[in-house]
N, C-alpha and C positions, 0 to 999 in steps of 0.2 A: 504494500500500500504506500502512495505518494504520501510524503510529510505536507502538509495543511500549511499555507503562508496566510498569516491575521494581517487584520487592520488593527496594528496593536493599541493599547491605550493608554494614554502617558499622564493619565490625570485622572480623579474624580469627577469630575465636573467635563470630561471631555465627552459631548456628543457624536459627533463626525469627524472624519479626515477623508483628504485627499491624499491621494499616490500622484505626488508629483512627477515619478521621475523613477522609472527602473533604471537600475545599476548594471542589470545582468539581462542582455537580453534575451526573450524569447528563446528556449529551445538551447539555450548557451548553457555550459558548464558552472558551476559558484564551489567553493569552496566554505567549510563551518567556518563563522566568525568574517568572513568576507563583508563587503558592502552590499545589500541587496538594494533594499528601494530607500526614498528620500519618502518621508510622510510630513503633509502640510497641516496643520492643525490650528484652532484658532489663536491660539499664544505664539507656538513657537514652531519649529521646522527642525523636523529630527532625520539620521540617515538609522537605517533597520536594517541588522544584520542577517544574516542563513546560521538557521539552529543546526543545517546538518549540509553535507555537500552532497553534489549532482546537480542532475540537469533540473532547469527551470522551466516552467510553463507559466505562463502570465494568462489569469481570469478575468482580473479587471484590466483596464487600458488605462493608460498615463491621463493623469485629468479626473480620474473617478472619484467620486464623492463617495462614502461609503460609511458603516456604523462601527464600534470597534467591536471587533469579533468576527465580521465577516471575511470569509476567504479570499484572499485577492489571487495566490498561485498557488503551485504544488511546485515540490522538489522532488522527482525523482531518482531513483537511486541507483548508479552506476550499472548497466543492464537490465533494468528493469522497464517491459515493456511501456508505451506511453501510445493511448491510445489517440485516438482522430479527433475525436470527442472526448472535448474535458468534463466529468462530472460535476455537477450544481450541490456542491455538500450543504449543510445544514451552516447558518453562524454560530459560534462559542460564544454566547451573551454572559461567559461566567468567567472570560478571561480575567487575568488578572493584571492589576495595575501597573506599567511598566516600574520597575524598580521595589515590587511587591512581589511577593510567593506565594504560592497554594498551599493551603494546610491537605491535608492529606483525604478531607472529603470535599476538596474542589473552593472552600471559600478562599477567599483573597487573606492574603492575612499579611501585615506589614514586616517586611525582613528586617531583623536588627541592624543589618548593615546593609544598608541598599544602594546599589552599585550608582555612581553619579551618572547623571544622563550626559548624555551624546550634547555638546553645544550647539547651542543653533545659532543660526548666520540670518544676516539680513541680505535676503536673497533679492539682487536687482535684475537677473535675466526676465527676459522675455521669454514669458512662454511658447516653447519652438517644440514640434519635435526633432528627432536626432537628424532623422531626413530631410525634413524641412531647411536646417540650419546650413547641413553640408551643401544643400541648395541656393540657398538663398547667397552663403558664401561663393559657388561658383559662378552665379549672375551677376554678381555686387549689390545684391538688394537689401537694404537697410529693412530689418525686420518690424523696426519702429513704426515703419509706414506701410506695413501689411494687417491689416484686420483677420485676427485668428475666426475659423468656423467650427475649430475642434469642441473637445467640452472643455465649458468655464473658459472659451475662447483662446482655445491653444489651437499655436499654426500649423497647418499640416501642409504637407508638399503642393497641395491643389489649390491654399494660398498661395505660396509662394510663385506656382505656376500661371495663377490665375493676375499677381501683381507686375508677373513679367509681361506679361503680355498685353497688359495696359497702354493706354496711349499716355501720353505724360501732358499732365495739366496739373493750370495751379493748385497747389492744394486748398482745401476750404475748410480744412479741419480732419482734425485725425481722431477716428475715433478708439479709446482704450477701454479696454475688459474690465467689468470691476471683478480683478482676481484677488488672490494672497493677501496678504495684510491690508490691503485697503479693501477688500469686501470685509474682511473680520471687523474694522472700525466703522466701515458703515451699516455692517449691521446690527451692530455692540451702542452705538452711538444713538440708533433710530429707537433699538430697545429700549433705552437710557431712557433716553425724553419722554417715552410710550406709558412706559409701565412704571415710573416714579413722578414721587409729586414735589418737580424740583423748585426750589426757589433762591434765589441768588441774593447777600445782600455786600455792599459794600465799607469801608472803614480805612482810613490813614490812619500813616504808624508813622513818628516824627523819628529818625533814623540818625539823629546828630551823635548821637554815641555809640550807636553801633558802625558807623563808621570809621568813629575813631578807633574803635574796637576790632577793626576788622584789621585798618591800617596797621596798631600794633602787632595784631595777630600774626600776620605777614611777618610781619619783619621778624616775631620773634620763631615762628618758625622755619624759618628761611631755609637752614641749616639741614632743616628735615626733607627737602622738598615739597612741604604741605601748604598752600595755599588756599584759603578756606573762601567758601561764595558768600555773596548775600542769600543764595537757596539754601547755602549749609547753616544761616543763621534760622532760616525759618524754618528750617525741618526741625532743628533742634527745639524752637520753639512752640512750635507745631506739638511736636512730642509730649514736651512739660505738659501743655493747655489739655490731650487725650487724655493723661494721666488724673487732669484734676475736673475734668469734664467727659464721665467714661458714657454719656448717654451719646458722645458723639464717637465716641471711638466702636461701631457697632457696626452689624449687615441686617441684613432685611431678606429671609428667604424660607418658602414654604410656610407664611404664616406666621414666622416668628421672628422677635427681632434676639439676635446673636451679639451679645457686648463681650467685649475682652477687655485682659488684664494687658498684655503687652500691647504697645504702637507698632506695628508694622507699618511703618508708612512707604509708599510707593510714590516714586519720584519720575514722571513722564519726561523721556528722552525723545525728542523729534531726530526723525533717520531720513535719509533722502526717501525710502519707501515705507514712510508711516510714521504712524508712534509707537515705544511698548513702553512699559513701565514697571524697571526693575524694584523690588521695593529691599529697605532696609531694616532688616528683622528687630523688634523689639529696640527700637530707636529710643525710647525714653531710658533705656539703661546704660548708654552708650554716653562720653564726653563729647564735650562738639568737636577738639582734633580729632577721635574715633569718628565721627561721624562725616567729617572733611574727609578725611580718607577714604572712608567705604562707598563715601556718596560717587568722587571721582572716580576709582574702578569700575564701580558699577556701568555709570555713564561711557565709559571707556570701553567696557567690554561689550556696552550694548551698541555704541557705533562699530566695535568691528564683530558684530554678529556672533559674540562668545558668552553667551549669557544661558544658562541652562534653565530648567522647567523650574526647580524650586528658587530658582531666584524672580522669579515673575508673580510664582504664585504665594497666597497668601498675605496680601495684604490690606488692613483694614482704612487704611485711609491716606489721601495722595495728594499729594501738592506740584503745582505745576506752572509753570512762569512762560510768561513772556514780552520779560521787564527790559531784556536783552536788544527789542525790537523796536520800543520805544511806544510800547503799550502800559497806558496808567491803569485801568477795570477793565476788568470783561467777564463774560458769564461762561465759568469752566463748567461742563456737562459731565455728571455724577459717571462715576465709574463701579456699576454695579457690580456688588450687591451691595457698597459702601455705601452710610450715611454720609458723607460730606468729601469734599473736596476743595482744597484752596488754593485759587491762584495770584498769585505773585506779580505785580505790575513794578515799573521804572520807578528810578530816586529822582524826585522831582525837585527845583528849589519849592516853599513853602514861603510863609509870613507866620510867627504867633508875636503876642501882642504882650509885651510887660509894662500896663498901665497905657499910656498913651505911643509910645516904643514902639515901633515894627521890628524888630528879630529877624535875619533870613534864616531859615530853618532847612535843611532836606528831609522830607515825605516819600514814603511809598505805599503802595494802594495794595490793599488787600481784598480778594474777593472772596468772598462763603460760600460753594453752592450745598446744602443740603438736604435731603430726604424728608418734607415735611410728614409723610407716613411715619418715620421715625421716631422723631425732634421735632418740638414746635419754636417759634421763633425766639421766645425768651432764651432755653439754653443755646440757641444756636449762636444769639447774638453776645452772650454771656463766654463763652469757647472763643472765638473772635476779639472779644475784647482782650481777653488774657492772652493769645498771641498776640498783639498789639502792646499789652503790656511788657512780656518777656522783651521784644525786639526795642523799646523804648527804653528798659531797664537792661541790656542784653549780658552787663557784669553775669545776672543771676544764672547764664543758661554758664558761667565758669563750674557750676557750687554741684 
């Protein structure tokens, strides 16, 4: 009997994946522990190895959307016949979680030592197939300007033969696929708005000593290489304010709301192909140099595509800026199943008034968005002001 190839499952929460991408083609030879296929998933993009060697047969095709447990191949086994007709097996709806083991009557049960997952990349190709590409490469056809028909709009050779053969006019617009990470965010996004009851408020934080605080900070870690952000002052911040406001440190799922004890906060990193959002585990027990550092790796590893599954998942609540840009408010959209989310705007000059005095001061805007299902506006606005305070008073986020 052929060995059974899953749609493995890399997550609790993971519904579907796509088979991006076989490694081994059709009918070709693999070796155990080789590359098999690339699996697209809503967080992250993992490669899947061959539990056993021989020859392969491919069930689904490149592009398949599938549930985890369904069959995508067989591996057959060094002489062993393979018929014309591949059979339609049953799915294994009781596989187990990647980096999780079977107890011995089939449930999932978490391994004490669970092997670290496979990195994923921030994947910029264009969806081609392998034919398609060597094609297009021997025409000189920019694949950017060929509109995929395959599934989930991958190009197959009959694009690429179909854009050769075009007459050449101007273009009036190119149309792109919503694939891979940018259909995961718009459909994570549209859910967002659909099925919570978001509301955004806004708040300035007067930033004169956190400046100067950041200035020293600099200097005095110089030596370290650690350079800490005004994001590293608000995660920190951030943190404190969960700690003493845990009705916002909370999820919203199946009916019940979920508070925790630790901050995981989740820090959105913009990629040339999307966003993801590493987060940093139990942030409120971390110093802010510990936090200047992990936030920078993280970021690091998420622009060059080195970010594994348990560093994305798991976190209760995210902060996300785009003060960088020379944006003061805006309405950050809830990253579910999280209560709240804060985004982070530019250091503006200010005015405050001591007696008839104008003072120049520097501001930066902070924005709230959270789960009025959750949290009603008192605590929400009550959470906000205390990071508003920490960042005003920012000595305390040393203690």
């Amino acid at each position: 009997m052929p060995a059974e190839i899953y749609l493995v499952k890399v997550g609790m929460t993971m519904h579907e994946g796509t088979v991006e991408e076989w490694y081994v083609a059709d009918g070709a030879r693999v070796d155990q522990g080789a590359l098999l296929y690339r699996l697209e998933t809503e967080k992250v993009n993992l490669d899947v190895d061959a539990e056993t060697s021989g020859v392969v047969k491919h069930l689904a095709a490149e592009g398949t959307t599938l549930e985890p447990g369904d069959v995508v191949g067989f591996i057959y086994a060094d002489g062993e016949e393979i018929p014309e007709v591949l059979p339609k097996p049953k799915p294994n709806r009781d596989i187990a979680v990647m980096g999780e083991e079977a107890d011995k009557t089939g449930s999932p049960e978490k391994s004490a030592t669970p092997p670290p997952a496979r990195p994923a990349r921030a994947d910029k190709r264009i969806a081609a197939s392998p034919v398609a590409r060597k094609l297009a490469a021997e025409l000189g056809i920019d694949l950017a300007r060929v509109t995929g028909t395959g599934p989930r709009g991958r190009i197959t050779r009959e694009d690429v033969e179909n854009a050769a053969n075009e007459p050449m006019t101007p273009a009036q617009g190119v149309a792109e696929p919503l694939t891979g990470m940018r259909r995961t965010i718009a459909d994570r996004m549209h859910a967002s708005l659909r099925d919570s009851a978001q509301l955004t408020m806004h708040m300035e934080a007067v930033m004169d000593d956190a400046v100067k605080l950041r200035r020293d900070l600099i200097a005095e870690w110089e030596p370290e290489n650690i350079r800490p952000t005004y994001t590293d002052l608000v995660l920190a911040a951030a943190a404190k304010a969960l700690g003493a406001h845990p009705a916002m440190n909370a999820t919203l799922t199946d009916n019940a709301i979920t508070r925790f004890e630790a901050a995981n906060v989740g820090l959105a990193v913009a990629l040339d192909v999307g966003l993801i959002v590493p987060v940093v585990k139990d942030a409120g027990s971390k110093s802010l140099k510990e936090l200047a550092v992990e936030s920078a790796e993280l970021a690091k590893q998420a622009r060059d595509g080195a970010l594994s599954l348990d560093q994305v998942e798991g976190g209760t609540f995210t902060v996300t800026t785009l003060g960088m840009y020379g944006v003061d408010t805006f309405t950050p959209i809830l990253n579910p199943p999280q209560a709240g989310i804060l985004g982070v705007g530019r250091l503006s000059d200010g005015v405050r008034w001591d007696g008839d005095t104008p003072i120049k001061t520097t501001t930066m805007g902070l924005s709230l968005t959270w789960d009025h299902r959750i949290l009603d506006g008192v605590p929400a606005a009550e959470f906000l002001a205390t990071v508003r305070d920490y960042l005003e008073s920012p000595y305390r986020l040393l203690v």
